[in-house]
C-alpha positions as CSV (number, residue, x, y, z in Angstrom):
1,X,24.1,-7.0,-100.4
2,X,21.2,-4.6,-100.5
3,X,19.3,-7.0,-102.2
4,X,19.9,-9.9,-99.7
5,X,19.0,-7.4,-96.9
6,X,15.6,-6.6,-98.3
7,X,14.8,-10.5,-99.0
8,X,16.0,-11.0,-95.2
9,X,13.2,-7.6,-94.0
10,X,10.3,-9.3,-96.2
11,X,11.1,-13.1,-94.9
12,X,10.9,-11.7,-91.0
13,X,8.0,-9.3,-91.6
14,X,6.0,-12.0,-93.0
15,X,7.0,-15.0,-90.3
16,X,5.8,-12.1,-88.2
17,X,2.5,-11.5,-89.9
18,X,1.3,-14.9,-90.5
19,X,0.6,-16.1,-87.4
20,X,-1.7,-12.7,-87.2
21,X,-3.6,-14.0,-90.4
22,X,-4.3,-17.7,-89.4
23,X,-5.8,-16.9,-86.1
24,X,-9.0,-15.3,-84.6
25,X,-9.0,-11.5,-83.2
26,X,-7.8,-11.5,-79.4
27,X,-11.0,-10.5,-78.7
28,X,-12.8,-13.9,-80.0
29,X,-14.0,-16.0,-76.9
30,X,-16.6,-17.4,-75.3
31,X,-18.8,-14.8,-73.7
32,X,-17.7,-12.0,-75.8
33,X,-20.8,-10.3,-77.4
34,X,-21.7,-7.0,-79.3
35,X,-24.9,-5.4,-79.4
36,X,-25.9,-2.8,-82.0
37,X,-29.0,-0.4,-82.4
38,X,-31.8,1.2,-84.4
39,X,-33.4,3.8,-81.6
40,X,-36.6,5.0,-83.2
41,X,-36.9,8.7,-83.4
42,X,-37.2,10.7,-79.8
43,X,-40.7,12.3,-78.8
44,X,-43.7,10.9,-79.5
45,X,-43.4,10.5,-83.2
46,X,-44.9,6.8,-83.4
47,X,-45.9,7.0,-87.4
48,X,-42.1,6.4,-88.4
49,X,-41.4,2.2,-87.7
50,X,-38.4,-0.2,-89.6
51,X,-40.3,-2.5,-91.1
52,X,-39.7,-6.1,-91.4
53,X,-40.9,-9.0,-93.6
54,X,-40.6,-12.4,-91.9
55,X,-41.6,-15.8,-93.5
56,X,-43.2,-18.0,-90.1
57,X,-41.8,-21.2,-91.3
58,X,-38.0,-19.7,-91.2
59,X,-38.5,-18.4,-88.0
60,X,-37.6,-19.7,-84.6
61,X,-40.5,-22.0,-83.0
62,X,-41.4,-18.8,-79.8
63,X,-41.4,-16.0,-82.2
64,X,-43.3,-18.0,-84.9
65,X,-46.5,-19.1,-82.0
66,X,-46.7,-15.6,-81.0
67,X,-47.4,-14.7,-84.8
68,X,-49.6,-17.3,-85.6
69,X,-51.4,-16.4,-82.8
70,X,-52.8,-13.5,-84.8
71,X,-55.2,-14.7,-87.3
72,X,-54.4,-12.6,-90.4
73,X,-51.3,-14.0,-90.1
74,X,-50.6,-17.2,-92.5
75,X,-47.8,-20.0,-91.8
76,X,-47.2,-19.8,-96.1
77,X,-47.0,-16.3,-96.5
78,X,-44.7,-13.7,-95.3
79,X,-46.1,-11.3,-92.6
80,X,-45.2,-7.7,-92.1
81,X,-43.9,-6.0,-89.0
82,X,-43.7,-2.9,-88.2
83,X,-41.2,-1.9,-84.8
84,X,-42.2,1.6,-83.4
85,X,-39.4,1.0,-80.7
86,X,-36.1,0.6,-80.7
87,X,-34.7,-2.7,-82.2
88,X,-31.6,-4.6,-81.0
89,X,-29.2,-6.7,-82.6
90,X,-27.2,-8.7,-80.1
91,X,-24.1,-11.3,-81.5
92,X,-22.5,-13.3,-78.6
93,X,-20.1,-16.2,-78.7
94,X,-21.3,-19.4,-77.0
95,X,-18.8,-21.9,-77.3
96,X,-15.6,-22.6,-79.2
97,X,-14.3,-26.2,-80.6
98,X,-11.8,-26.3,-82.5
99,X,-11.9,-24.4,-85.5
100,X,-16.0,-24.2,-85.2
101,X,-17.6,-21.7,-83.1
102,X,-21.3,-21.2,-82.0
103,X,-22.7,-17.7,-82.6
104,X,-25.9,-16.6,-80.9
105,X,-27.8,-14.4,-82.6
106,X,-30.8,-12.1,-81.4
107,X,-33.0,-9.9,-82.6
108,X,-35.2,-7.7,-80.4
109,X,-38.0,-5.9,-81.9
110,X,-39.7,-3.5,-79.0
111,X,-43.2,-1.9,-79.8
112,X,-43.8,-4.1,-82.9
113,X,-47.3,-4.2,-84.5
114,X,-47.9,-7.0,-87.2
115,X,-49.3,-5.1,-90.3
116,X,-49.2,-2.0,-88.4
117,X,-52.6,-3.1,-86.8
118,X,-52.1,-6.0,-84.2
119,X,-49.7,-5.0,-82.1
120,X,-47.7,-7.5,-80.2
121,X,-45.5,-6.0,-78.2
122,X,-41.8,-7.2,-77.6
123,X,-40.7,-9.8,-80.6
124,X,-37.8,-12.0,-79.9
125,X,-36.1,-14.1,-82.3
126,X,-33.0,-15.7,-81.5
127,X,-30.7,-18.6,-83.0
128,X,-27.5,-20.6,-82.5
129,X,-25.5,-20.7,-85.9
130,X,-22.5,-22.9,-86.5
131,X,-19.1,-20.7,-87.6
132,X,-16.3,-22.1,-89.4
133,X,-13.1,-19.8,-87.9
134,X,-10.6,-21.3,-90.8
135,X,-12.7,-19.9,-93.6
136,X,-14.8,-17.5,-91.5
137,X,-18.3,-19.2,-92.9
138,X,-21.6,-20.0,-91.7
139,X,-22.3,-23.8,-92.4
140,X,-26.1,-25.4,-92.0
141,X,-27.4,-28.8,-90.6
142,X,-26.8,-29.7,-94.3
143,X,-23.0,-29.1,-94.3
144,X,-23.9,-25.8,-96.9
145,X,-22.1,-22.5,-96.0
146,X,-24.8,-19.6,-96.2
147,X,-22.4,-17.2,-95.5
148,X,-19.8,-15.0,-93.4
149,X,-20.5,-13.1,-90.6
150,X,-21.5,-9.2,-90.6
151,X,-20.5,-8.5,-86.8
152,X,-17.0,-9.0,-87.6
153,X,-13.7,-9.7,-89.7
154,X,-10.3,-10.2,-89.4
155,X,-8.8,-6.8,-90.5
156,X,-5.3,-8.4,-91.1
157,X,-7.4,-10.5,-93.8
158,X,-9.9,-9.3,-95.4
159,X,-12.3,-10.9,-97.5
160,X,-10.9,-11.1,-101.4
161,X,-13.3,-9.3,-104.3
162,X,-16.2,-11.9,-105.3
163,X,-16.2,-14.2,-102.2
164,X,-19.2,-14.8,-101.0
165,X,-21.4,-13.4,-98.0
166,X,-25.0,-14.3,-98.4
167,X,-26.3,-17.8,-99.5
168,X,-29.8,-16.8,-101.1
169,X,-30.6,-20.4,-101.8
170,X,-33.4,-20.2,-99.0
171,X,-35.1,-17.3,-100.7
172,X,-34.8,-19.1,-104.4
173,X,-37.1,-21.8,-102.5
174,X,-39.6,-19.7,-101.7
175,X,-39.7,-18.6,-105.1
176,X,-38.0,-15.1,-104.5
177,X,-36.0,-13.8,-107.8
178,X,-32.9,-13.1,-106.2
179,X,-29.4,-13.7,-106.4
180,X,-26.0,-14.2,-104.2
181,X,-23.9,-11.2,-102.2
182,X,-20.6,-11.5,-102.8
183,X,-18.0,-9.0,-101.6
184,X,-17.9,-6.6,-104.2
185,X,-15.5,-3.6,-102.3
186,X,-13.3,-3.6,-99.5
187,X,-12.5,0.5,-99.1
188,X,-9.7,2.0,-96.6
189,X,-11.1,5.7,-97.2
190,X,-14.4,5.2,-95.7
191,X,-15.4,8.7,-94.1
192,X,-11.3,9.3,-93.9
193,X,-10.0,11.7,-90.8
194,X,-13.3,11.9,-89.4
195,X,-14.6,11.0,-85.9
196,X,-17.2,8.1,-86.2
197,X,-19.7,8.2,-83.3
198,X,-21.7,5.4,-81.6
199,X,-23.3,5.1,-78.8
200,X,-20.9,2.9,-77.1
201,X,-17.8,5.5,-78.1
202,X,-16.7,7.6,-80.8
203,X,-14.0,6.1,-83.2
204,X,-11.4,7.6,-85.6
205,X,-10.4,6.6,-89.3
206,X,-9.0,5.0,-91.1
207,X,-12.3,2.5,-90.9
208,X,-12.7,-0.6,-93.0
209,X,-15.7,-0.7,-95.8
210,X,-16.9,-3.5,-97.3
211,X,-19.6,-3.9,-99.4
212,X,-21.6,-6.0,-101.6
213,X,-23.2,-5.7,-105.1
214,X,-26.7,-4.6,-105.0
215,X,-29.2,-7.8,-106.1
216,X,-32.7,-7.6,-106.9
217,X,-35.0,-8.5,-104.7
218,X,-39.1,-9.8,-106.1
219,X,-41.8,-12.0,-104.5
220,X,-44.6,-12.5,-106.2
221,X,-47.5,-13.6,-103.8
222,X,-50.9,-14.3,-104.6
223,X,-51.8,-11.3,-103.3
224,X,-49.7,-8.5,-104.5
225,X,-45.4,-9.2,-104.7
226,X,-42.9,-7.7,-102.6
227,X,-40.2,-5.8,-104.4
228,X,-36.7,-4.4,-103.6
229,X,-33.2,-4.9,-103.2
230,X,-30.5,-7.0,-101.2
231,X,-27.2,-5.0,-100.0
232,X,-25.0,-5.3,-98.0
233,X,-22.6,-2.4,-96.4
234,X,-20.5,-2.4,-93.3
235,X,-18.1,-0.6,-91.4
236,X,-15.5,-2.5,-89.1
237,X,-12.8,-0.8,-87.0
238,X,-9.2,-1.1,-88.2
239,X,-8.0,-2.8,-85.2
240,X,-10.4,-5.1,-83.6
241,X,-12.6,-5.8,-87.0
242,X,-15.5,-5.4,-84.9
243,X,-18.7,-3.7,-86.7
244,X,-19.5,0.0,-85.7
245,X,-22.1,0.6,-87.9
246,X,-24.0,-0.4,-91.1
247,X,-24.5,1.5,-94.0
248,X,-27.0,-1.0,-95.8
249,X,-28.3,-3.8,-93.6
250,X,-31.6,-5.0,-95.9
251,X,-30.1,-8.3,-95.3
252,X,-27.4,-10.6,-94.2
253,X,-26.6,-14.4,-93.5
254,X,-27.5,-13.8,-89.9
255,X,-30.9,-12.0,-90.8
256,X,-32.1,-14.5,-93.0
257,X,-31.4,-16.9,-89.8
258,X,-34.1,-15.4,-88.0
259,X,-36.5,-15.7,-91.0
260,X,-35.9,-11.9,-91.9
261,X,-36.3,-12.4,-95.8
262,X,-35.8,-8.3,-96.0
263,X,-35.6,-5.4,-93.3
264,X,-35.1,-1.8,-92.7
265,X,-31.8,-0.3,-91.3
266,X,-32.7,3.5,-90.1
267,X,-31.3,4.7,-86.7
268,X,-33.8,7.7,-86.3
269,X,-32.1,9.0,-83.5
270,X,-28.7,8.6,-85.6
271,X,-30.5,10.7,-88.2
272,X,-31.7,13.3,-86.1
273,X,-27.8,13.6,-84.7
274,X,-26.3,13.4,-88.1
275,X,-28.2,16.6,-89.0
276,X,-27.5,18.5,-86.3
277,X,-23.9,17.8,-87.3
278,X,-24.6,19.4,-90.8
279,X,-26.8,22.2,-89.0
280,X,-23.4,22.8,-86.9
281,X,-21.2,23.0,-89.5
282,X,-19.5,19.9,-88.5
283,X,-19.8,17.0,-91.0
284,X,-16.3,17.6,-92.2
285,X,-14.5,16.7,-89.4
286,X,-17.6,14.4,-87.3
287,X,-20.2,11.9,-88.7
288,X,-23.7,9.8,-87.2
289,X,-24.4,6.9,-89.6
290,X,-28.2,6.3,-89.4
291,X,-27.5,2.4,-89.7
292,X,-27.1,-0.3,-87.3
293,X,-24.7,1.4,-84.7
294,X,-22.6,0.2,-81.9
295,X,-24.0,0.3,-78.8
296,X,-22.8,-2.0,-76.3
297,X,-20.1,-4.8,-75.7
298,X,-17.4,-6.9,-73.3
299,X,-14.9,-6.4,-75.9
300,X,-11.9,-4.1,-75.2
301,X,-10.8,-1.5,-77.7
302,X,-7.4,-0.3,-77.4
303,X,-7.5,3.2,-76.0
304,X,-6.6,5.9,-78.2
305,X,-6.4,10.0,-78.4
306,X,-9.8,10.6,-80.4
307,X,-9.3,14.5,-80.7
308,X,-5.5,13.9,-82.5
309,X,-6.4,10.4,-84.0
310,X,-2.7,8.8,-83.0
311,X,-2.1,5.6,-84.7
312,X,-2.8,2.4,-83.2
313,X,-0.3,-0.1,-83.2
314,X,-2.1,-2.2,-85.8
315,X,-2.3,0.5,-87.7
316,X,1.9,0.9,-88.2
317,X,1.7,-2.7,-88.4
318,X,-0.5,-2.6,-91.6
319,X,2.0,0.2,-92.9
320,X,4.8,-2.5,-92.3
321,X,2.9,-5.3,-93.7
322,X,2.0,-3.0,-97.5
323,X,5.9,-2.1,-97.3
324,X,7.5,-5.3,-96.9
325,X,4.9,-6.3,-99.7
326,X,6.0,-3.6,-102.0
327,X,9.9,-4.6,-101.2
328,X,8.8,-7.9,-102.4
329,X,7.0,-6.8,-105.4
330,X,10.3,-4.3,-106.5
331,X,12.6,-7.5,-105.8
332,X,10.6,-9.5,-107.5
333,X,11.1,-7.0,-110.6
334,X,14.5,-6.5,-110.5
335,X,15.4,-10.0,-110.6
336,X,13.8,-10.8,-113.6
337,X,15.3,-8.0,-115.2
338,X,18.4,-8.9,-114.8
């Protein structure tokens, strides 16, 4: 009898969480949008700049005139910019059909100075990219995925160990030694029981982690070579799925877009508050990430205490959803026992 009332629990919790898993987030529709920032460091220190290396012919058609314009800069060779200013990361859904989605994606580099000697001002690149809601995957033109999206996930389904998130096939072209992100960690522990600001609000654990492996990352130009590393680390809240910050952003699918072949990620301004929390004494209980960090959106949270960190509804829901899954497990075992 006990048994049959446990097999009847795990059949209605799962009915009940199915529907949850197929679907998009409540939030997912045309207009919604999320914005997220790297503010560069308060005062009038203008030495420290993000620096980003673009390749022209990857980039979108205005951005790429306003570069050539500068005559150091080649169309077959990657160009260096450094942003000063703040720079702005803006994801906003066009349109939906179907199970495909269009994704805008802009970049906003304010202050920037190509080779840290021509500056240019405000640098714009933005691009429409084609999403796949039933496998959550950026496809091309071509019909090839390049990859899933950073902004978001659905936090009732996460991505499994070794799937994939960046597509480096266009950097193989260029003759980059490089090689694929694929999810390497997804983490529940993340900075557990403490308050995660933004500048859009402060948020409470438990967060969702996920990170890549770590590739390498070398160009050889006939110039010099550009060396480092490709990473990928994010931080989603448990409910929505929404990014709040990044902890490495060198790269991702929507990046490499924009013909960002490999960036910086420092918040100054995040840095400068995340010490002030260790100066204070309060890094135990509070934390700044110095990454890409919230800082604007359309998209409604659901309201919670941040100073007691009460549980969300999702939040008992995902407690539901490991139990009826360890009921199943434990029936599962005692049936072939016997």
């Amino acid at each position: 009898m006990r048994k049959l009332f446990a097999l009847i629990f795990v059949v209605l919790v799962s009915l009940w969480y199915l529907p949850f898993v197929n679907s998009s987030p409540y939030w997912f529709h045309e207009g919604a949008y999320v914005k997220y920032a790297l503010l560069s460091p308060g005062g009038k220190d203008n030495e420290k700049a993000n620096i980003f290396e673009v390749y022209p012919p990857l980039i979108p058609s205005s951005a790429r005139k306003k570069l050539l314009a500068i005559e150091e800069v080649s169309e077959d060779e990657p160009a260096s910019i450094f942003v000063r200013g703040d720079v702005f990361l803006t994801f906003r859904v066009v349109s939906i059909k179907n199970d495909s989605a269009k994704i805008n994606i802009t970049l906003e580099l304010n202050d920037a100075w190509v080779y840290n000697r021509h500056r240019i001002g405000v640098l714009k690149l933005s691009r429409v990219l084609l999403l796949n809601r039933s496998d959550m995957r950026y496809y091309d033109e071509n019909g090839a995925a390049f990859g899933r999206p950073i902004f978001f996930m659905n936090p009732l389904s996460p991505p499994r160990r070794d799937e994939l998130w960046m597509n480096v096939s266009p950097l193989v072209k260029l003759g980059i030694s490089t090689k694929d992100l694929v999810v390497k960690n997804v983490s529940y522990s993340w900075m557990a029981d403490k308050t995660l600001h933004t500048y859009y609000r402060d948020f409470v654990s438990p967060y969702i982690y996920i990170e890549s492996n770590r590739a390498p990352f070398f160009w050889k130009l006939p110039d010099g070579y550009i060396s480092g590393s490709l990473h990928i680390g994010a931080v989603y809240d448990f409910d929505t799925g929404i990014m709040l910050t990044s902890v490495f952003t060198k790269s991702s699918p929507e990046l490499l877009s924009l013909g960002i072949v490999l960036g910086s990620d420092y918040d100054y301004q995040a840095g400068e508050k995340l010490s002030k929390l260790f100066d204070e004494e309060k890094s135990d209980r509070e934390w700044w990430q110095p990454g890409f960090n919230l800082y604007d959106t359309n998209i409604k949270f659901p309201e919670y205490n941040v100073s007691d960190s009460e549980s969300t509804p999702s939040k008992y829901f995902f407690l539901a959803a490991l139990l009826a899954l360890l009921i199943s497990a434990l029936i599962g075992w005692r049936c072939r026992g016997e």
